[in-house]
C-alpha positions in Angstrom: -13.1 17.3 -11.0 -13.5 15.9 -7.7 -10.8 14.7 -4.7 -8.0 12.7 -5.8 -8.8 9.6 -3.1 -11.5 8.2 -5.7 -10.2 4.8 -4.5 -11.9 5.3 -1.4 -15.0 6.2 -2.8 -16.9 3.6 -3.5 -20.1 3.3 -4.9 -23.2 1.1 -3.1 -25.1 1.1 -6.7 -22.0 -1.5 -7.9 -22.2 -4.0 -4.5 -24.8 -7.0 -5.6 -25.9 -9.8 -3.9 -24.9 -13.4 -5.3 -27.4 -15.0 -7.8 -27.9 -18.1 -9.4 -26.9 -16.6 -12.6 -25.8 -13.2 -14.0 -28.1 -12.4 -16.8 -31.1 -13.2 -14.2 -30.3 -10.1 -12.1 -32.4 -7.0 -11.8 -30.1 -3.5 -12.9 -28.0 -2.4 -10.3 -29.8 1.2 -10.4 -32.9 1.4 -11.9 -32.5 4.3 -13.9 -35.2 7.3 -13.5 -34.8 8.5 -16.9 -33.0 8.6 -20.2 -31.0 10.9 -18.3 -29.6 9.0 -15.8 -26.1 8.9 -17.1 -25.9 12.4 -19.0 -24.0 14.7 -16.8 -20.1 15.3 -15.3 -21.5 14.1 -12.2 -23.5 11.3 -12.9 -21.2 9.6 -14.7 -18.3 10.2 -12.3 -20.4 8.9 -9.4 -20.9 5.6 -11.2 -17.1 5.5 -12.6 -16.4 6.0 -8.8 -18.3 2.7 -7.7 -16.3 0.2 -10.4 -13.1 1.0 -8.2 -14.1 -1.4 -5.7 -13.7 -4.4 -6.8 -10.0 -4.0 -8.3 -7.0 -5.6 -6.0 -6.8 -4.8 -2.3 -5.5 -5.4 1.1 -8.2 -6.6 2.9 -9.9 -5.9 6.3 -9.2 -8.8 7.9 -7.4 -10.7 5.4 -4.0 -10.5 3.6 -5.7 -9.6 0.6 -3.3 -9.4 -2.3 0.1 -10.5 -0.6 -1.3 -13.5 0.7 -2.8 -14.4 -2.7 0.4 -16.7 -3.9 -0.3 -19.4 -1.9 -1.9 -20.6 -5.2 1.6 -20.4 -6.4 5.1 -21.6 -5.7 5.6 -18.7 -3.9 4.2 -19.5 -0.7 4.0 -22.8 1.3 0.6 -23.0 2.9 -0.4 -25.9 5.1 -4.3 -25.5 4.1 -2.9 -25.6 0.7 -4.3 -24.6 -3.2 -6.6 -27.1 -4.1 -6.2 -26.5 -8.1 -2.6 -27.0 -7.4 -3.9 -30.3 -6.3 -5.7 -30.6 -8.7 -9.0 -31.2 -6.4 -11.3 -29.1 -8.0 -14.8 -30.5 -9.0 -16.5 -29.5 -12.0 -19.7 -28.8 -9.7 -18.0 -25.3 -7.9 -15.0 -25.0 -9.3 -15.0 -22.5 -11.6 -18.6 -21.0 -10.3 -17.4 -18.0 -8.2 -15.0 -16.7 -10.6 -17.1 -17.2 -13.5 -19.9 -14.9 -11.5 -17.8 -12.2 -9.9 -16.1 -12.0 -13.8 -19.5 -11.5 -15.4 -21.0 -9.3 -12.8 -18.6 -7.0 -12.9 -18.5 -6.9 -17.0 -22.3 -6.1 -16.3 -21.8 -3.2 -13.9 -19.3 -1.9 -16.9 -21.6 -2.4 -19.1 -24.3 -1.0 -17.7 -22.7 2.5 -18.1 -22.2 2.1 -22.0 -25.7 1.1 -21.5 -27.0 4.6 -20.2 -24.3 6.8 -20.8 -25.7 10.1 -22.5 -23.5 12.9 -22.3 -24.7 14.8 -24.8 -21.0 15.4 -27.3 -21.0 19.2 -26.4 -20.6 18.3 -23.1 -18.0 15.8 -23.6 -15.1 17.0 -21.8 -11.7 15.9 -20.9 -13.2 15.3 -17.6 -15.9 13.3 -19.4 -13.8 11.4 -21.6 -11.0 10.1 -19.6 -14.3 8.8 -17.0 -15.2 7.0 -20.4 -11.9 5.9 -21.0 -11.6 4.3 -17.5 -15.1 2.4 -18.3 -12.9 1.0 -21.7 -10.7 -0.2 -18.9 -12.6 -2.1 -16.4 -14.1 -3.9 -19.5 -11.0 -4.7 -20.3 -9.9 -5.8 -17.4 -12.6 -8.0 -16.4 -12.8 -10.0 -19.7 -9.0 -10.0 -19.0 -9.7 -11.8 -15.3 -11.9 -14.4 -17.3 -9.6 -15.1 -20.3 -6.9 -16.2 -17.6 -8.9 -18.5 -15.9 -11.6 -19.7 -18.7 -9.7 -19.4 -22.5 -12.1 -19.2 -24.7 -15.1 -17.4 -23.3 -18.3 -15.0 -24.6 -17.4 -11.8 -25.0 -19.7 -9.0 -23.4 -19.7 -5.9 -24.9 -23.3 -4.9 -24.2 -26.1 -4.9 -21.7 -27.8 -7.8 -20.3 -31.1 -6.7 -18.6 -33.1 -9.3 -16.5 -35.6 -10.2 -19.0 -33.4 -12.1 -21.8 -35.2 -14.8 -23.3 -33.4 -18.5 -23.0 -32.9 -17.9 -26.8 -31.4 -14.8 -26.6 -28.6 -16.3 -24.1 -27.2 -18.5 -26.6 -23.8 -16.5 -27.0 -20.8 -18.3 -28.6 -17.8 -18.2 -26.9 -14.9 -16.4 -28.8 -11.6 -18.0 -29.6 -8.8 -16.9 -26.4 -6.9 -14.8 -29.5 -10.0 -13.0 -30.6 -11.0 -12.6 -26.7 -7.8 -11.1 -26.0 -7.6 -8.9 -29.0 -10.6 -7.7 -27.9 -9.1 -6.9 -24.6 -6.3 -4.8 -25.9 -8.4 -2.9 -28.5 -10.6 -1.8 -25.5 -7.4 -0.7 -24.2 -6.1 1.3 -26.8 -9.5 3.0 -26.9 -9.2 3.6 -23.1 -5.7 5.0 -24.0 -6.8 7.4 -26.4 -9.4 9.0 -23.7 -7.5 8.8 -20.5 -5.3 11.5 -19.2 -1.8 10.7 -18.1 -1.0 9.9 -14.8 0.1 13.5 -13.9 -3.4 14.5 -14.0 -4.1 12.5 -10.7 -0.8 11.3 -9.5 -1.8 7.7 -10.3 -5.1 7.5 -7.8 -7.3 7.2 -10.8 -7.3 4.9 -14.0 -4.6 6.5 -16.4 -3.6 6.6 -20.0 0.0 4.9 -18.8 -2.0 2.0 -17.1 -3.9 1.5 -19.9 -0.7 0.9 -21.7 0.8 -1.4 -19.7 -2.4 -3.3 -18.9 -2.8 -3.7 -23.1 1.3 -5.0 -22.6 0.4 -7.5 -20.0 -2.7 -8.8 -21.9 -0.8 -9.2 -25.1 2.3 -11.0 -23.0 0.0 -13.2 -21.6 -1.4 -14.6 -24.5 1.0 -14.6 -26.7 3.1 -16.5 -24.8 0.5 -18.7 -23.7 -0.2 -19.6 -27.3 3.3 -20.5 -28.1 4.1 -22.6 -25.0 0.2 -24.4 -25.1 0.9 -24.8 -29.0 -0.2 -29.0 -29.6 -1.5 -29.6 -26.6 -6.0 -28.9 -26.1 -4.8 -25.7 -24.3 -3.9 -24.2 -27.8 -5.5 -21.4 -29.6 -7.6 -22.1 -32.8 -4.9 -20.2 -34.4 -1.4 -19.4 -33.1 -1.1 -15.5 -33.4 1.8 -15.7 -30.6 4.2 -13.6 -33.0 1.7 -10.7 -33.8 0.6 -10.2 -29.5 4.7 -9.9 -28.8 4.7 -7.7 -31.0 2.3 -5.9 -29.5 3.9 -5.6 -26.6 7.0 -4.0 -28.1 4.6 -1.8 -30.0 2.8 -0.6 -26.5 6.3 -0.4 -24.9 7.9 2.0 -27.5 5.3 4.6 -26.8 5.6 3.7 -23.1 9.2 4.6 -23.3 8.5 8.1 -24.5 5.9 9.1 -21.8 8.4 10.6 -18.9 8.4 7.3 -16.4 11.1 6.3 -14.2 11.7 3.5 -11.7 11.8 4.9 -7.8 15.7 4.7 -6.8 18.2 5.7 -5.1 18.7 9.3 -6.8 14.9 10.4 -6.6 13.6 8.7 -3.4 14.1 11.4 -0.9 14.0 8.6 1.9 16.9 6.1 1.0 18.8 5.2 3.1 19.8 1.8 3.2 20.4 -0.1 -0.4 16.9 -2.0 -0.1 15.0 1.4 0.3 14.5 2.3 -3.0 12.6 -1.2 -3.6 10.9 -1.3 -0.5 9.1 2.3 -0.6 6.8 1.6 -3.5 5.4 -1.1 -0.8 5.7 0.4 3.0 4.9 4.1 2.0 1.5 5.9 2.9 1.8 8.2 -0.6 3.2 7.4 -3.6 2.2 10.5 -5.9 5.6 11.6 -6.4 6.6 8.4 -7.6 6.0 7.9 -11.6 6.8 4.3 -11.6 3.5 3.4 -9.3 0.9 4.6 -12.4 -2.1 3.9 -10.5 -2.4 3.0 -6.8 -4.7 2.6 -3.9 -4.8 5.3 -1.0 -5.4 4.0 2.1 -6.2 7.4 5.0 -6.9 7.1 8.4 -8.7 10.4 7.7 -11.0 9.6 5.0 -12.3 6.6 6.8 -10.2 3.7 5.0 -7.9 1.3 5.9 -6.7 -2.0 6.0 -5.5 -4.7 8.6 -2.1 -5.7 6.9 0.5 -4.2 8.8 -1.5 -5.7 12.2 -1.5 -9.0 10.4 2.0 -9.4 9.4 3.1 -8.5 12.4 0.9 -11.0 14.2 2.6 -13.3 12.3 0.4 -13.9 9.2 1.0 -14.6 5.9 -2.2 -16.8 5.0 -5.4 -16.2 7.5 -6.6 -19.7 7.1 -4.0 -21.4 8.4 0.1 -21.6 9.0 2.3 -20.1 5.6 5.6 -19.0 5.0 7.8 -18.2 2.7 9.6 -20.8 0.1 13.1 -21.6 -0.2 12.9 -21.7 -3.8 11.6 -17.7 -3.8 14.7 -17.1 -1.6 16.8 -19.2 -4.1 15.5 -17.2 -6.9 17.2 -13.9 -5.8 20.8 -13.4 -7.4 23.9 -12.2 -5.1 24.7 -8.7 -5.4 27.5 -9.5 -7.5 25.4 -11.0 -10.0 26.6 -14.5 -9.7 23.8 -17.6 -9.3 23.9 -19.0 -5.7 24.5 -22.6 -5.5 21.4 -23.7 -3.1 23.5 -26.6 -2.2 26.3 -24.4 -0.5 26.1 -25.0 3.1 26.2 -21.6 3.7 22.8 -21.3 2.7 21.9 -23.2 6.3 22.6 -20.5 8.1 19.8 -18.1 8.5 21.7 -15.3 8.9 24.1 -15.9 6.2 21.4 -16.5 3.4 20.7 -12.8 3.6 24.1 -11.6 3.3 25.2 -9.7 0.3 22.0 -10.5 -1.4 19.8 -8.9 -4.3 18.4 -6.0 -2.1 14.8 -7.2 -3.0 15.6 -9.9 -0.7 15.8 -8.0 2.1 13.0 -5.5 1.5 10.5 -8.7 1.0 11.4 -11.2 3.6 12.0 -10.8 7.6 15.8 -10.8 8.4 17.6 -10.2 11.4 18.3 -6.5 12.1 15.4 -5.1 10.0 12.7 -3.5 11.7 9.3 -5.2 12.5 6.5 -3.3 14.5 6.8 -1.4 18.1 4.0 -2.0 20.3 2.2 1.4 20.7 3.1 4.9 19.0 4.9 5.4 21.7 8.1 2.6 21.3 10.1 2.7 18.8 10.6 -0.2 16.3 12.3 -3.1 17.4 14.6 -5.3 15.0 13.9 -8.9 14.2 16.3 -11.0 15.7 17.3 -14.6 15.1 20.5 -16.0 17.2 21.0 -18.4 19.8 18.5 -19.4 22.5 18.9 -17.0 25.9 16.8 -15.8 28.6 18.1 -12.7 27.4 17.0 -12.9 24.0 13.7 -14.8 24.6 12.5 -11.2 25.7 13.4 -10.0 22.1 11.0 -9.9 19.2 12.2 -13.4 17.1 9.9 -13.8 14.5 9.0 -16.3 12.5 6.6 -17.3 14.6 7.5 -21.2 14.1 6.1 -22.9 17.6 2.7 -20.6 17.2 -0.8 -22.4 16.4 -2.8 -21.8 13.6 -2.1 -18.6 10.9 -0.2 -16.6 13.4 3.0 -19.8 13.3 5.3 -19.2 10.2 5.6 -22.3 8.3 8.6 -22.3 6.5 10.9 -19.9 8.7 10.7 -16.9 6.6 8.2 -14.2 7.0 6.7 -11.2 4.6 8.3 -7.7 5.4 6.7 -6.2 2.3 4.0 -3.7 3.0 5.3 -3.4 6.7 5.0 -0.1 8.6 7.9 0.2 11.3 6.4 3.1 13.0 3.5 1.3 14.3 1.2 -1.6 14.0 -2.5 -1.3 14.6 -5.5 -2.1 13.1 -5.1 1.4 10.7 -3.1 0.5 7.9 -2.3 3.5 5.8 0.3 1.8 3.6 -0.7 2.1 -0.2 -0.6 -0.7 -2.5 0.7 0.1 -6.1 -1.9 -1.6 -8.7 0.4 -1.3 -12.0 4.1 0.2 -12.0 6.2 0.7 -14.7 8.6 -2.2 -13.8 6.1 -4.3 -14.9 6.4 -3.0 -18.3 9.9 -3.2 -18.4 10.1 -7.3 -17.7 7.0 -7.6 -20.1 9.6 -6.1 -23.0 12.3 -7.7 -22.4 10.7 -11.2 -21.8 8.6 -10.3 -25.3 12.1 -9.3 -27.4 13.5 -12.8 -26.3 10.5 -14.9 -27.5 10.8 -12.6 -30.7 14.6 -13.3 -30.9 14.9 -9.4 -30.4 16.4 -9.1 -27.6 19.5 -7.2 -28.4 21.7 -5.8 -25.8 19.7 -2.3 -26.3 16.8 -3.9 -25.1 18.5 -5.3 -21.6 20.3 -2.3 -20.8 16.6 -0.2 -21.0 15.0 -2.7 -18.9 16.6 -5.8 -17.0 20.0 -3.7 -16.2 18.1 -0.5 -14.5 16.1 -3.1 -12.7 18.6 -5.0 -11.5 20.8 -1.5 -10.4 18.2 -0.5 -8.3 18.1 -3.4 -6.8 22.0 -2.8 -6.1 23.1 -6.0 -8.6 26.3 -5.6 -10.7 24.4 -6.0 -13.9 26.4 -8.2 -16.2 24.5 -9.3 -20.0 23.1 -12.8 -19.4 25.3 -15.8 -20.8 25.5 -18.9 -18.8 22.8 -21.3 -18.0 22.3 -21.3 -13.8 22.4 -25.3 -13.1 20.5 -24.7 -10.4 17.9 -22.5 -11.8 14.1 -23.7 -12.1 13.3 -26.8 -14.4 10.0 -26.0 -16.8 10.8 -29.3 -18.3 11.8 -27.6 -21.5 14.9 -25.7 -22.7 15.0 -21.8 -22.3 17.9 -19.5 -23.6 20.2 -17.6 -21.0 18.0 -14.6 -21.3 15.1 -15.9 -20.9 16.2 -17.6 -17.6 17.1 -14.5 -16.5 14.2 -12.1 -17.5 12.1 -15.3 -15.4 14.3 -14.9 -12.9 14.1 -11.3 -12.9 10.0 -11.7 -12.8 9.8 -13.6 -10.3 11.9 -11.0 -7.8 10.4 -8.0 -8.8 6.6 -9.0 -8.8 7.2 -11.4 -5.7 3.6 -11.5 -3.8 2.0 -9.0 -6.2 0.1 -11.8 -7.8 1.3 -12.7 -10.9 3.3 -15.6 -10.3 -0.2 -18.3 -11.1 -0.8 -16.3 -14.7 3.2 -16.7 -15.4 3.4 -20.4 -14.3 0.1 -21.4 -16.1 1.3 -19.3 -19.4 4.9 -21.0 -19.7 2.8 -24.3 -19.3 5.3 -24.8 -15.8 3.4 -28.0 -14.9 6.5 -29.5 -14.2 7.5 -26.8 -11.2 4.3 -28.3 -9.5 3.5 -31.6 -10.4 5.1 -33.8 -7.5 6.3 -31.3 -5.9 5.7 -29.2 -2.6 7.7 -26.1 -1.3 10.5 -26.5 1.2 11.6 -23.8 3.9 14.6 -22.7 6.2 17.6 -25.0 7.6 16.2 -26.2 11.0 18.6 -28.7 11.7 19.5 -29.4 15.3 23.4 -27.6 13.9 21.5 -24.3 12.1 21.2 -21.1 14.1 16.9 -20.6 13.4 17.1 -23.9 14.9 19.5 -22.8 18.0 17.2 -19.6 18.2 14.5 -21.4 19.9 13.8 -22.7 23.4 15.3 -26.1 22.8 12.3 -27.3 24.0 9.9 -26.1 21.2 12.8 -26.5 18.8 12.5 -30.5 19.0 9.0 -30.2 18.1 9.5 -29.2 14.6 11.7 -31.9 14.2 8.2 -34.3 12.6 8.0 -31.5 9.7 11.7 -31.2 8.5 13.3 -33.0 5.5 15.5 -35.9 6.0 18.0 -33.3 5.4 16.9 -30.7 7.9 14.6 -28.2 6.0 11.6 -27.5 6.5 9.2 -29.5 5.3 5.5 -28.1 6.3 3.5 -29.8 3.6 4.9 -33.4 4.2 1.9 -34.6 5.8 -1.3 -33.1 4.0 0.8 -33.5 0.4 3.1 -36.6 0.6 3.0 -37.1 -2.7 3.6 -33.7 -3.4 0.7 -31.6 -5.5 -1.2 -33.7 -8.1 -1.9 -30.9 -10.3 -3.9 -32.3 -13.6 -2.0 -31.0 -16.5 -4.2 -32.2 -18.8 -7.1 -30.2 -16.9 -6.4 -27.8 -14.2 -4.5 -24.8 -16.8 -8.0 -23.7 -17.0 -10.8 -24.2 -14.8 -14.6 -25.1 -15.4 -17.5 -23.8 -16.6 -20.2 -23.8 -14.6 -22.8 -26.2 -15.6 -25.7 -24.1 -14.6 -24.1 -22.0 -17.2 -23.1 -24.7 -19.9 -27.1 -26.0 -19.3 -28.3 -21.9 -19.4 -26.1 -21.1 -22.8 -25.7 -24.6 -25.2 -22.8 -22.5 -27.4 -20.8 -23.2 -24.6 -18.3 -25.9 -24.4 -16.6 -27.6 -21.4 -12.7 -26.8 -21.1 -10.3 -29.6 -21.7 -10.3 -32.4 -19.1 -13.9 -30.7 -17.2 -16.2 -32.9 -19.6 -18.7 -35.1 -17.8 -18.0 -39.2 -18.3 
């Protein structure tokens, strides 16, 4: 039908200039006929253009790995202002709510002037149509998340709506979402399977999962926001988990299998299996990345990342790292808890030592590879031990005494995505959009808020994960003292299908939709994220040209960690949780469309 990098087509008809207000915008392609949309071509030339705007790694940015710095995840020093809760109802809310709506025009615009005649409706045809279903879906889905109850668009706005014609009643968050996954079952029903493509293009598989996550999402957000102004009109929590076991069941019978150490052709050491879904240039011949992004030298794109992380980066606006309490999240490979307090844990070194094997393939650690300096040199290993002449010549990321973006923060450093071979200004690595994983958390973490969650459903998905991963798998059946507070109780399980979450979707960005869905407020509020030991006894510490090393003394703990948020966040974030679950309406749009209604905590004095 056409070549398999449609990702890197993109289409100039779908790029529009910022407006004052969606509905006031001229048609992205004024169409030259009734026929504008009513060939194979046509319509894949459009479908092409709506890739665009899905997740990337950006030019000059960190694009989706640097994205949970809104999250516990990372520890920025220009910080998340909603986690602050700093936000103003004038801007707050305005760029997502345009870039949301926008896009549901462009989507709609097809359905608009689609007119394949049905003779000519062909697989080809049909699965283009089906991907449509799916950007619909996912772009109501990207405003649900952040707005709740908002106005569904399932037609074509053109610029010459009257003021009355604009007054569209926001849905209720359950009828929104509904929405969203019956858009997705339709999608399902025209899409072909990943095969067909390899996972480059929209498929009927990531239209499953994408129905799962919209259906974990709510339903969960429903029955943790239950009595508070957060709440759906009506709580139909039970019915969208049960969707999600639904969708999973016929997921499970559709041929998919995580990447591991029996089918990746390139293991070799235990965190391979893991960290080739992230640092690979092609992942068609694995079945757990469903759909992906291509990045090629040859056809003209690529991305900055690998250059960035190895300069140091994790956030472009400003010095990041790491947090301990990601670090802390990842099991030993026996499967036991750590104990954070353990004084082992001080030692750099140490902390990585018979860990989870995600660990290893997501954060910097002595001994891995980082970048060589030309295709010529070979990949040198980060190193971190004591302060030498000898070793000063020796790569030692983090970056800790650096200014600005390229100086790590918190003393450990993103090796996900990383190309060892070389570092330039070409990325080619891919980055997997939906994977099957994903799928596998979503049902288990569904079964437990159902009270299903048998041993059957942990050995199909938190066991295999946890195998790959090279974790003794042992049924969840203590409480972790040490394991993240939500401020309410949570069974054994579910600690562990969290825990389990959080180390397999680590800087994928999901980790804001999770916290603000388990209503987590208590994670943030008063809080700030911690890094490595630095104290004058710890070896990053000793790794340093004492010199430099006393400087970093102003940002540590009174215990030694540290502590890069101290001085912009003393009080730690003072997250709103009362307001800042959801964020605001415009008010050009609440004065444009009088159905709608401020969100909770948003309304003017």
């Amino acid at each position: 039908m056409k070549k398999l990098y449609i990702l890197l087509a993109v289409g100039a008809s779908v790029m529009m200039s910022a407006c004052s207000d969606f509905l006031d915008r001229d048609p992205m392609t004024t169409p030259n006929s009734e026929t504008f949309l009513s060939n194979a071509s046509a319509v894949n030339n459009y479908i092409n253009g709506l890739y665009i705007a899905l997740p990337s790694f950006g030019t000059y940015d960190m694009g989706v790995r640097g994205e949970e710095k809104n999250s516990d995840n990372i520890v920025a020093e220009v910080y998340d202002k909603r986690l602050n809760g700093e936000l103003l109802e004038t801007g707050g809310g305005t760029a997502e709510w345009q870039n949301g709506y926008q896009n549901l025009r462009n989507v709609n615009y097809f359905f608009e002037y689609y007119k394949v005649p049905e003779a000519e409706e062909t697989k080809d045809v049909l699965s283009l149509k089906g991907e449509a279903y799916f950007f619909r879906a996912y772009w109501h889905f990207y405003l649900l998340t952040r707005f709740g109850s908002i106005p569904v668009m399932d037609k074509f706005w053109d610029g010459n709506a009257t003021v009355a014609g604009l007054q569209i009643p926001p849905r209720d968050r359950s009828a929104v979402a509904q929405f969203i996954i019956d858009d997705l079952k339709t999608a399902k029903n025209l899409l072909y399977s990943r095969s067909q493509y390899k996972g480059l293009r929209i498929c009927k598989e990531a239209a499953i999962i994408m129905a799962m996550r919209v259906a974990l999402y709510e339903g969960t957000w429903e029955k943790y926001h239950k009595g508070t102004d957060f709440a759906a009109a009506e709580d139909k929590s039970t019915d969208l988990l049960g969707q999600v076991l639904t969708l999973g069941d016929e997921l499970f019978t559709m041929g998919l299998s995580l990447n591991t150490k029996d089918n990746d052709k390139k293991f070799v050491s235990k965190e391979d299996a893991y960290a080739h879904l992230f640092n690979s240039k092609d992942l068609s011949d694995m079945t757990e990345v469903v759909f992906w992004k291509k990045y090629s030298i040859a056809d003209g794109v690529t991305h900055n990342l690998s250059s960035n992380l190895g300069a140091g980066y994790v956030d472009n606006s400003g010095a990041a790292g790491l947090a301990q309490s990601l670090i802390d999240n990842y099991l030993n490979a026996d499967g036991s808890f750590i104990d954070p307090n353990d004084g082992i844990y001080k030692d750099f070194n140490l902390t990585f030592k018979e860990r989870d094997a995600r660990l290893l393939a997501t954060v910097m650690h002595s001994d891995c590879k980082f970048k060589s300096t030309s295709p010529e040199s070979k990949s040198k290993a980060m190193f971190v031990d004591e302060y030498s002449d000898e070793n000063k010549q020796k790569v030692r990321p983090p970056y800790l005494t650096e200014s600005g973006p390229a100086r790590n923060a918190t003393g450990y450093h993103i090796r996900m995505s990383i190309d060892t071979t070389y570092v330039s200004g070409q990325g080619e690595t891919s980055l997997p959009i939906i994977r099957y994983a994903e799928a596998l958390l979503a049902y288990a973490e569904a079964a437990e808020e159902l009270d299903k969650c048998d041993p059957d459903v942990l050995e199909k998905t938190l066991k295999p994960l946890r195998e790959r991963a090279g974790v003794t798998y042992t049924a969840p059946a203590e409480i972790d003292p040490n394991f993240t507070d939500f401020g309410y109780p949570i069974s054994a399980k579910l600690q562990e299908i969290r825990r389990e979450r959080r180390s397999e979707l680590a800087l994928q960005g999901f980790r804001l939709d999770d916290l603000m869905r388990w209503r987590a407020h208590k994670l943030i509020q008063g809080k700030r994220g911690t890094g490595a030991y630095f104290g004058a006894d710890g070896v990053l510490y000793k790794a340093f040209d004492p010199k430099t090393a006393v400087d970093l003394k102003t940002i540590l703990t009174t215990d030694g960690w540290l502590d890069p948020q101290k001085e912009v966040l003393p009080r730690g974030y003072q997250f709103d949780s009362s307001r800042d679950y959801l964020l605001p309406i415009p008010p050009s749009e609440l004065s444009l469309n009088h159905e709608l209604e401020q969100n909770p905590g948003w309304q003017r004095k």
